[in-house]
C-alpha positions in Angstrom: -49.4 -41.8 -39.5 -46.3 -40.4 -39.3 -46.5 -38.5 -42.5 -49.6 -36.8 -41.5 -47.3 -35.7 -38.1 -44.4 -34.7 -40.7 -47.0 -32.6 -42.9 -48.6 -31.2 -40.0 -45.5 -29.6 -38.7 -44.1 -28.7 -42.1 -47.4 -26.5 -42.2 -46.7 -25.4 -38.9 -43.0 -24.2 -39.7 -44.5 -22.5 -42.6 -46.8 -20.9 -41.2 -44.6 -19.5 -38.4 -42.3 -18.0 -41.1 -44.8 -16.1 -42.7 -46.3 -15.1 -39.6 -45.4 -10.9 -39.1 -42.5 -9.8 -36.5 -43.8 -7.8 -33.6 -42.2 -4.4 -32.7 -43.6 -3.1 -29.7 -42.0 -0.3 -27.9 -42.7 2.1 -24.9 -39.9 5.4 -24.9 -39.4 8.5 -23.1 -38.3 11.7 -25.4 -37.4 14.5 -23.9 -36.0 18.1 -26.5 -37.6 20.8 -28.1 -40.8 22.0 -29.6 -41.5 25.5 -30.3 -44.5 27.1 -32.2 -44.2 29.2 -35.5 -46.6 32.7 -35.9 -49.6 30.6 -37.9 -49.6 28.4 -34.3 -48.2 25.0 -36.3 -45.8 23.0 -34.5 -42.4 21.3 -34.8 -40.7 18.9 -32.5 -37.5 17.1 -32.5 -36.9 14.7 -29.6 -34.4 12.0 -28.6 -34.8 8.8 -26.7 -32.8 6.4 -25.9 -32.5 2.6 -24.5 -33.6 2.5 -21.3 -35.9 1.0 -18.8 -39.4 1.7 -17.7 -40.4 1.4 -13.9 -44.1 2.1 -12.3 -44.3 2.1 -9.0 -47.9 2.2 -6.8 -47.7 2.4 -3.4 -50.3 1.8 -1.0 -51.5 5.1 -0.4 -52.6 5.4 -4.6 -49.2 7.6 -5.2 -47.8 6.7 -8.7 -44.3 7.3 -9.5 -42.5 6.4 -13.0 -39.4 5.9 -12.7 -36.8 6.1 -15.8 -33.3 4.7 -16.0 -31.4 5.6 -19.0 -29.3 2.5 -20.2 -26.0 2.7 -22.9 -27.3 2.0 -26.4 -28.9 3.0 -29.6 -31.2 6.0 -29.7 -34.7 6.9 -31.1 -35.6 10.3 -32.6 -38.8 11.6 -32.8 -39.9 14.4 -35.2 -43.5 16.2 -35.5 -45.1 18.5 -37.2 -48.6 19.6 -36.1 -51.5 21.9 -37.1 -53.7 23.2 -34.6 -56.9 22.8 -35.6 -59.3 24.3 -32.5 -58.0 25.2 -28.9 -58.1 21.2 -27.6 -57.7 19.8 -30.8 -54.6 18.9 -33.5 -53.3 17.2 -36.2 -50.0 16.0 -36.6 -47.2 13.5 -39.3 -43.8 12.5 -38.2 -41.3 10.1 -37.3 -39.6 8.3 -35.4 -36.3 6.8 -36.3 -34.4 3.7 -34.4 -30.4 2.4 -34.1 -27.2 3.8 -33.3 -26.0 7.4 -34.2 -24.9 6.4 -37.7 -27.9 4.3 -38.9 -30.6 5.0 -37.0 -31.9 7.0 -39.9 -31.9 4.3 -41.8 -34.7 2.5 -39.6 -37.9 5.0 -39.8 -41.3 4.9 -39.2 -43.6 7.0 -40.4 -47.0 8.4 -38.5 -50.2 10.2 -38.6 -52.6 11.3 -36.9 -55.8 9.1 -36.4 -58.5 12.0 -36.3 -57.3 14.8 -34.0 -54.9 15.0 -31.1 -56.0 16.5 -28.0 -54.4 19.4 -26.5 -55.4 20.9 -22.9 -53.6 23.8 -20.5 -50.6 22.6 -18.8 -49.8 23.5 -15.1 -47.9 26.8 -16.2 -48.9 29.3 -18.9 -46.3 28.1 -21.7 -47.0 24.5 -21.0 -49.8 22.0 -22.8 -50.9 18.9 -22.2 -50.9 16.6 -25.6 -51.9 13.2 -26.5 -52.5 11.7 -30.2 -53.1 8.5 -31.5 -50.8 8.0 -35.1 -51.2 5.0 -37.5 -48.0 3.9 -39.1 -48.0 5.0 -42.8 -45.0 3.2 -43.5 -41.8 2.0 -42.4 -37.9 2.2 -43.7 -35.1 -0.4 -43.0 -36.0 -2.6 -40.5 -39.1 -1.2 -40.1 -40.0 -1.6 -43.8 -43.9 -3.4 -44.3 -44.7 -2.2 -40.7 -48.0 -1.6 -39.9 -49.8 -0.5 -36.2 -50.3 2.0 -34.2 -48.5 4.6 -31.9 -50.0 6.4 -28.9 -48.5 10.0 -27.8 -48.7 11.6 -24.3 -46.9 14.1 -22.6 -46.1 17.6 -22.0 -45.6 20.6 -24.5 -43.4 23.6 -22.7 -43.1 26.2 -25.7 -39.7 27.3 -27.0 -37.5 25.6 -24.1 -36.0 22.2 -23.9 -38.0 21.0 -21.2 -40.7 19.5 -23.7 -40.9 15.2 -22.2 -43.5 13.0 -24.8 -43.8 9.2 -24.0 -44.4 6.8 -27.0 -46.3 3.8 -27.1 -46.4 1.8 -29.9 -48.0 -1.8 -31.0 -46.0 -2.1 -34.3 -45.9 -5.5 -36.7 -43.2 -5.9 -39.8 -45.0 -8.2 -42.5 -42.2 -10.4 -43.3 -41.1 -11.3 -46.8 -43.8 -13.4 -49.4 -40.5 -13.9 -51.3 -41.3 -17.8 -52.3 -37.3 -17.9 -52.4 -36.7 -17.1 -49.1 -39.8 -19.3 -47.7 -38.3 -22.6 -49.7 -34.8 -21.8 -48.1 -36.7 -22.3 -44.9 
């Protein structure tokens, strides 16, 4: 009996050390994106460490409310092509750490189908939101697989451009038979 209970848990252990390492992550970028002549798109955006609050008061009011914390820092970079008036498509990244690795520690997106662009509430402002699937990730981030969801607002050629990031992002961890018998 009790080697059955040993076995059992061995499998158990093992299984838990093969099992993949959730990243999930929800960041605020705020910086630049500006539009060439052909009407593609770049972006380049920081985030940072911080912490998320919603409030919802009684009346149905919403308020976000974020408080920027000392730490590492996330860039996000995108390139998109317009593809209609409401629609896009877009690759990227978005890199994680402190100012002298976080390069080091990528992940790499696409768009799933098209992003949706609509009129913003002044005339050099758009409203955008895109789902990306990872493609692949560096450093840390390196086997990751998932998705990341994109929403914000676009204000054209001025730093006021503010995108929030969603993502639901698994690292498979190593099938080195090595480091599973060091377990």
């Amino acid at each position: 009996m009790k080697a059955i209970l040993v076995i059992a848990l061995l499998c158990a252990a093992f299984a838990c050390a093969l099992a993949d390492e959730r990243y999930d992550f929800v960041l605020e970028y705020r910086g630049h994106c500006g539009r060439q002549v052909n009407g593609n798109g770049e972006c380049e955006l920081k985030g940072q460490s911080e912490q998320l609050t919603t409030r919802i008061s009684g009346d149905g009011r919403v308020r976000l409310e974020v408080t920027r914390l000392i730490g590492s820092i996330s860039r996000l970079r995108l390139s998109d092509k317009v593809v209609s008036n409401s629609t896009y498509s877009a690759i990227g990244n978005v890199t994680f750490g402190v100012h002298l690795s976080h390069e080091n520690h990528k992940l790499h997106l696409g768009t799933v189908g098209y992003g949706f662009i609509n009129v913003g509430p002044t005339s050099n402002s758009l409203i955008v939101s895109a789902i990306f699937k990872v493609l692949r990730g560096e450093g840390a981030l390196a086997g990751a697989y998932g998705t990341v969801v994109l929403n914000g607002v676009l204000n054209d050629d001025s730093e006021d451009t503010v995108i929030g990031l969603m993502g639901a992002v698994w690292v498979k961890k190593s099938n080195d038979l090595n480091e599973i018998a060091a377990f």
